[in-house]
C-alpha positions in Angstrom: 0.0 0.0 0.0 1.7 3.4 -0.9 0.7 6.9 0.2 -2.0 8.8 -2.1 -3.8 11.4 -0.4 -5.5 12.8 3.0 -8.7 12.0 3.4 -9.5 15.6 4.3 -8.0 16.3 1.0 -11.2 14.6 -0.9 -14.4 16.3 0.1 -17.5 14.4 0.9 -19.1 13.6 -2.8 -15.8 14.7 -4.5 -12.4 13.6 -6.7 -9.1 14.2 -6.6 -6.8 13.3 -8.9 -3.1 11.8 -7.1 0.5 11.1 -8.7 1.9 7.9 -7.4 5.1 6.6 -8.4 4.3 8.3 -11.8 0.9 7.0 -12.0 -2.1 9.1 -11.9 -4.7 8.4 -10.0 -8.5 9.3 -9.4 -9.9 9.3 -5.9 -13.7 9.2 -4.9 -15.0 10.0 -1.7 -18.7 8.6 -2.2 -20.8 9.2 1.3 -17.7 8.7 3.5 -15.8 5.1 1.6 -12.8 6.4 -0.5 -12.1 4.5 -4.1 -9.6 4.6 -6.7 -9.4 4.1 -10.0 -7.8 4.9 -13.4 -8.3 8.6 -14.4 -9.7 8.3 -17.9 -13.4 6.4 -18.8 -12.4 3.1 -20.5 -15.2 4.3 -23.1 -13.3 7.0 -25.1 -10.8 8.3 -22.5 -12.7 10.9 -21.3 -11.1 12.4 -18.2 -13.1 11.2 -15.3 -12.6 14.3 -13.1 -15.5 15.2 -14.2 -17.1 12.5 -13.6 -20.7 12.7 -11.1 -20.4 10.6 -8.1 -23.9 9.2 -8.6 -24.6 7.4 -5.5 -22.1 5.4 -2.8 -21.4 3.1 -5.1 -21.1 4.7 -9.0 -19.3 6.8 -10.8 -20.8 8.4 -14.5 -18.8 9.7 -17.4 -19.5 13.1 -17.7 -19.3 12.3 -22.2 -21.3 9.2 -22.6 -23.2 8.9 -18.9 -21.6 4.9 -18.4 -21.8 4.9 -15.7 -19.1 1.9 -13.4 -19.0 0.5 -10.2 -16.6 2.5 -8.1 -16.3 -0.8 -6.1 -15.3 -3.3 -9.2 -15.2 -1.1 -11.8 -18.3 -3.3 -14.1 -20.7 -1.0 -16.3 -23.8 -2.6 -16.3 -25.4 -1.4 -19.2 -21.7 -2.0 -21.4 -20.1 -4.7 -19.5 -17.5 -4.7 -22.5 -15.9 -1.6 -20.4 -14.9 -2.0 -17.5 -13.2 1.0 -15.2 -9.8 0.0 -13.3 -10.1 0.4 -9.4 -7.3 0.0 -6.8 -7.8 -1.3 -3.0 -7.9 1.1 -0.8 -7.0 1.3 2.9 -7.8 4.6 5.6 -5.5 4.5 8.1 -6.4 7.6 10.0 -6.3 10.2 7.8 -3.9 8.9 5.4 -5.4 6.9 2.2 -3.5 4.3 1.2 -4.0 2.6 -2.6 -2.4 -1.0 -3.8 -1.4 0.0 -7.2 -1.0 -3.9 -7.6 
């Protein structure tokens, strides 16, 4: 697990997007949980910072509304794309992501 962000760096319903080891990365803080995943929809590669948090659980494309699971990354309505997330760990106020 390497260092990402501060949790009070991610507001509630909001994304940042984090650098590590030369990776970019998007955080989500959906109602409190904190994901990660690849910056740029699978789709088209549309940048996902603008992305809506739609719920706790989903994240929609702000060009084509596909909207994927924040938690595996599956788009229901085009299961051929699927959105790369990263485990995540809080440990106090430190977010921690396993780049794999």
């Amino acid at each position: 697990m390497i260092f990402a962000a501060k949790v009070s760096e991610v507001p509630p319903w909001g994304k940042k997007v984090v650098s590590i080891n030369g990776q970019e990365i998007l955080l989500v803080n959906a109602k409190g949980i904190i994901y990660a995943c690849e910056t740029e929809c699978p789709h088209q590669g549309a940048p996902l910072s603008g992305a809506l948090v739609k719920d706790a659980e989903h994240l929609s494309c702000q060009r084509h509304g596909y909207r994927f699971s924040l938690k595996t990354g599956a788009c229901a309505d085009f299961p051929e794309y699927t959105l790369k997330v990263y485990p995540v760990q809080v440990q106090g106020d430190d977010i921690m992501v396993d780049l794999g």
